[in-house]
C-alpha positions in Angstrom: 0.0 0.0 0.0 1.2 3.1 -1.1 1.7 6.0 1.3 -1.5 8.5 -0.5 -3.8 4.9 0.3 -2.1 4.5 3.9 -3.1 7.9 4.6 -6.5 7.6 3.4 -7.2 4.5 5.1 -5.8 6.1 8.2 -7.9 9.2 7.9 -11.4 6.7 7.7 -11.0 5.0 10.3 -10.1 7.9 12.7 -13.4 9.5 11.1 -15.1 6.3 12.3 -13.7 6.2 15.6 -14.5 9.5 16.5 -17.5 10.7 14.8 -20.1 8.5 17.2 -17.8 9.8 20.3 -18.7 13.3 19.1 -22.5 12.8 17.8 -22.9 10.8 21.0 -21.7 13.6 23.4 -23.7 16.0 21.6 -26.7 13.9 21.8 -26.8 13.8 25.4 -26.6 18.3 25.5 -26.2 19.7 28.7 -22.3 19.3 30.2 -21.7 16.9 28.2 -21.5 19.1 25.0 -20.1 21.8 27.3 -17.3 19.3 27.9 -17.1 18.5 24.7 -16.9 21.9 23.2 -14.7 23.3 25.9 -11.9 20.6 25.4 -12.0 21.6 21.5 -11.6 25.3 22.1 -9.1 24.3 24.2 -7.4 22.3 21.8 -7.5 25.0 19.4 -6.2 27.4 21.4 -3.2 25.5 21.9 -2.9 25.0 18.2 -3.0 28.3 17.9 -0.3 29.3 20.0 2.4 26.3 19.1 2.2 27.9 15.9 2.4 31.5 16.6 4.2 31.2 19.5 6.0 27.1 19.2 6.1 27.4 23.1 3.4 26.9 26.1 4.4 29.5 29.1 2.5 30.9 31.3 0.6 32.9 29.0 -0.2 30.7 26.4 -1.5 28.2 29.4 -3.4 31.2 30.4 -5.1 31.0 26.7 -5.7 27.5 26.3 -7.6 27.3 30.1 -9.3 30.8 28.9 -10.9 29.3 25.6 -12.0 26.5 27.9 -13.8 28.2 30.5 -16.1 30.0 27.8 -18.0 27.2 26.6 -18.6 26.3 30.3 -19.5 29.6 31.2 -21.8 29.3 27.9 -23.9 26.2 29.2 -24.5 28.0 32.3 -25.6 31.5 30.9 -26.3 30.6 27.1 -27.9 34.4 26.4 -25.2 36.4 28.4 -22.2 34.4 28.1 -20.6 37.0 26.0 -20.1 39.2 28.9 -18.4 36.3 31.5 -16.4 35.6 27.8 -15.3 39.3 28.0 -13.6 39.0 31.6 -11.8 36.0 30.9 -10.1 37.6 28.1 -9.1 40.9 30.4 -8.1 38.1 32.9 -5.8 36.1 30.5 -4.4 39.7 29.0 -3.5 41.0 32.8 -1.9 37.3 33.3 0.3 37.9 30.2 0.9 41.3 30.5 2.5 40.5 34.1 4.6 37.6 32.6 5.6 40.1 30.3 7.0 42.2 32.9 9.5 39.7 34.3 10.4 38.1 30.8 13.9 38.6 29.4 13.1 39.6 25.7 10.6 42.4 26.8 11.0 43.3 22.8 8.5 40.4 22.0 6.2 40.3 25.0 3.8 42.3 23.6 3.0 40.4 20.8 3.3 37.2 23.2 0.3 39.2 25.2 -1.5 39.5 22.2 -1.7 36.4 20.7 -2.9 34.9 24.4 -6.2 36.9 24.1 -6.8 36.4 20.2 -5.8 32.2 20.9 -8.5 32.2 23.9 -10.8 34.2 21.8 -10.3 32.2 18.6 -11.1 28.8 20.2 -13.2 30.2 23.2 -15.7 32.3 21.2 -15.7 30.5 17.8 -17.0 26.8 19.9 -18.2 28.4 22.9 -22.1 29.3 21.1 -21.9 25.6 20.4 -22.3 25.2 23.8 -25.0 28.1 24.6 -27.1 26.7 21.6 -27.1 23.1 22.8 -28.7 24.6 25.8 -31.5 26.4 24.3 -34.8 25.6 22.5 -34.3 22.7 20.1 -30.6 23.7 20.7 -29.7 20.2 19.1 -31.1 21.1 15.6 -29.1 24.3 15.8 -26.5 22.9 16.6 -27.2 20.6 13.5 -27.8 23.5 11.4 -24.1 24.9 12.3 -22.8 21.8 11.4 -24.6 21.4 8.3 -23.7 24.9 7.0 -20.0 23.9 7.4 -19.6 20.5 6.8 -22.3 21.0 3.1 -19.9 23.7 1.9 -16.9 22.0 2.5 -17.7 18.8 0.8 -19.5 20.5 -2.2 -16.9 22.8 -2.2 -13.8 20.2 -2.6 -15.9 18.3 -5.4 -17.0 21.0 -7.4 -13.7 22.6 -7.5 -12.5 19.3 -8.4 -14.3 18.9 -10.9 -14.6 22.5 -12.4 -12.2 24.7 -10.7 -10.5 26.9 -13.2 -10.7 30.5 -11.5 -8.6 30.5 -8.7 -10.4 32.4 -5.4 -6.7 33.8 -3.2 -4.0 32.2 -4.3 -1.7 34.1 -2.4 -3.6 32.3 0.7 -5.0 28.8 -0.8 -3.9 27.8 -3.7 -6.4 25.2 -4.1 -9.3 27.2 -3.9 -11.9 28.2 -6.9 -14.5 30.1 -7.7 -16.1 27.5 -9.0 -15.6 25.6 -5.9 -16.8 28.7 -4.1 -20.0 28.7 -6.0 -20.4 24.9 -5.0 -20.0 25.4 -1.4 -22.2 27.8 -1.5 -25.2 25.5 -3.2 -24.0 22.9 -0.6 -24.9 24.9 2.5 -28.2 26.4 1.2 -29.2 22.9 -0.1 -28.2 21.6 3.0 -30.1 23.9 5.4 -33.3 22.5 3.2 -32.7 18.6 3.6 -31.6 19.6 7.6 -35.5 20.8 7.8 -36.8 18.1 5.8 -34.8 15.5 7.6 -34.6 16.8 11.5 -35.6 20.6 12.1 -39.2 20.7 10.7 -39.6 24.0 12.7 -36.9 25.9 10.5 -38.5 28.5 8.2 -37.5 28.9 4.4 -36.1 32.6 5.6 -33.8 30.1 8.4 -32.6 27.9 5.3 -31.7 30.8 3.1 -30.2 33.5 5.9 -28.2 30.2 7.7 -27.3 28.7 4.0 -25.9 31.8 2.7 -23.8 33.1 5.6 -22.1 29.5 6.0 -21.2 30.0 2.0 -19.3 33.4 3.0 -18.1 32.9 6.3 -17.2 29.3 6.3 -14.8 30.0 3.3 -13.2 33.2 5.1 -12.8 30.7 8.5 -11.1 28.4 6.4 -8.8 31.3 4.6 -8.1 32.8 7.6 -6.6 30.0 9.1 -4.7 29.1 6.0 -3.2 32.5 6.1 -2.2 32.0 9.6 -0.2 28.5 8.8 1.4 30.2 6.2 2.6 33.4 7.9 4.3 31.1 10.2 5.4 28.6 7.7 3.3 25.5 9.2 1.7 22.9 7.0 -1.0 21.6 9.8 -2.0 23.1 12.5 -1.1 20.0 14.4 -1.1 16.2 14.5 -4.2 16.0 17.2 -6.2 13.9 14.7 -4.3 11.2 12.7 -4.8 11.6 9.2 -6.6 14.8 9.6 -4.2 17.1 10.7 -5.2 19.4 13.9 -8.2 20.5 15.5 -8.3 23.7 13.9 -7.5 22.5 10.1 -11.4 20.4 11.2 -13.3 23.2 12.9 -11.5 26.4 10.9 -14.9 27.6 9.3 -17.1 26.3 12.3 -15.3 29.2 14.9 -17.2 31.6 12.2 -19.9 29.7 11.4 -21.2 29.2 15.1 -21.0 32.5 16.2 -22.9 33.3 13.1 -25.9 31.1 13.8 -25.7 32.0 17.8 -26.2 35.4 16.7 -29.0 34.7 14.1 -31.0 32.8 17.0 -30.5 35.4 19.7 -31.0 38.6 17.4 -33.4 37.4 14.9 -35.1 34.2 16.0 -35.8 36.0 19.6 -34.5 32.2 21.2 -32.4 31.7 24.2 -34.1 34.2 26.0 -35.1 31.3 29.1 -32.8 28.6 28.8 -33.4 24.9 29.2 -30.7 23.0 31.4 -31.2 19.7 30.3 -30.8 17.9 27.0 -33.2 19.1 24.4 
């Protein structure tokens, strides 16, 4: 077996392995999702810092525990989260801040400080309305729909542009990417939003399909970009070897930190949900 086929084979059966581990967890809501969600945001916090920073001090620890604590604090308060989200961040950028004080190359701690807050934010904020959605009104079929949004796009988008790409989308970023796989995604995650209702979220209007559809064809591909652009500003291929096969956590969940926040915000702002939370599995 050739190494491409070895790779493949590897990445399947990891899929399989895992996939029911995470369905399962999400399934049973509640802190078990919070769990769930607040050991990925930790895990891409820590991504995020090995390659920005390819160290874990005191500050980046600071980050990592940070992004963790907001999807917890998200179960708890799933409407006002935001605001418990906003202190940990001034608490992990007075903890760097003061281990910037006493390091030895002052020079660089203030970029050290700064990439502690944007690596809790990053993982803490983009999983944590995972979380806060599970915990809400038929917060399992939003949660659904956040996945759906990504994971349509992503797979229509890799076929189509395999199959038609010609027009490259930001080369300088993704060299891969097309248009015409663009254009794909984009029918993927509006498509998808309609077989999600038909299949398991009855109770989603065709506005819900549409609105949810079309901002998982924009932001998922910018997610996705942006964390290309990071790997490549620091020379880094993955983002880590977390998952065998697949990389790291954040080359799997790189348009889901925009995605979620985007449907959170959709269900708060224009469903009117979340306004009494539910603390039990929905």
């Amino acid at each position: 077996m050739n190494e491409k086929n070895r790779n493949l084979v590897v990445r399947i059966v990891t899929a399989l392995l895992l996939l029911p581990a995470v369905i399962a967890l999400l399934v049973l809501g509640g802190w078990w999702t919070a769990a769930l969600v607040a050991a990925a945001a930790g895990g891409c916090a820590l991504e995020y810092e090995m390659i920005t920073q390819r160290r874990l001090g005191p500050s980046e620890v600071l980050a990592v525990l940070g992004a963790a604590l907001i999807p917890l604090a998200a179960a708890a308060r799933p409407l006002g989260f935001t605001a418990i989200a906003g202190w940990i961040l001034w608490a992990v950028f007075v903890g760097a801040s003061v281990e910037a004080l006493f390091s030895e190359d002052r020079e660089h701690a203030p970029v050290r400080t700064a990439h502690a807050v944007t690596g809790c934010l990053y993982g803490g904020l983009g999983l944590g309305p995972i979380a806060a959605l599970r915990v809400g009104p038929s917060g399992l079929q939003w949660v659904i729909s956040a996945l759906v949004i990504t994971w349509a796009n992503d797979t229509c988008a890799y076929f189509a542009g395999r199959l038609l790409g010609r027009h490259k989308l930001h080369p300088a970023v993704s060299p891969n990417k097309t248009w015409e796989g663009f254009a794909g995604g984009a029918v993927g995650s509006v498509v998808g939003m309609f077989i999600a209702r038909w299949v398991a979220f009855p109770g989603l209007t065709t506005l819900d399909c549409w609105a949810l559809g079309l901002l998982g064809a924009v932001l998922g591909p910018l997610g996705d970009l942006c964390e290309s652009m990071l790997k490549r500003a620091h020379g880094v291929k993955d983002s880590g070897m977390l998952i065998p096969g697949h990389g790291g956590l954040l080359d799997r969940v790189d348009a889901l930190l925009f995605n979620a926040p985007a449907v959170y915000l959709y269900v708060v702002l224009v469903r009117g949900l979340l306004g009494s939370p539910a603390t039990g599995a929905l």
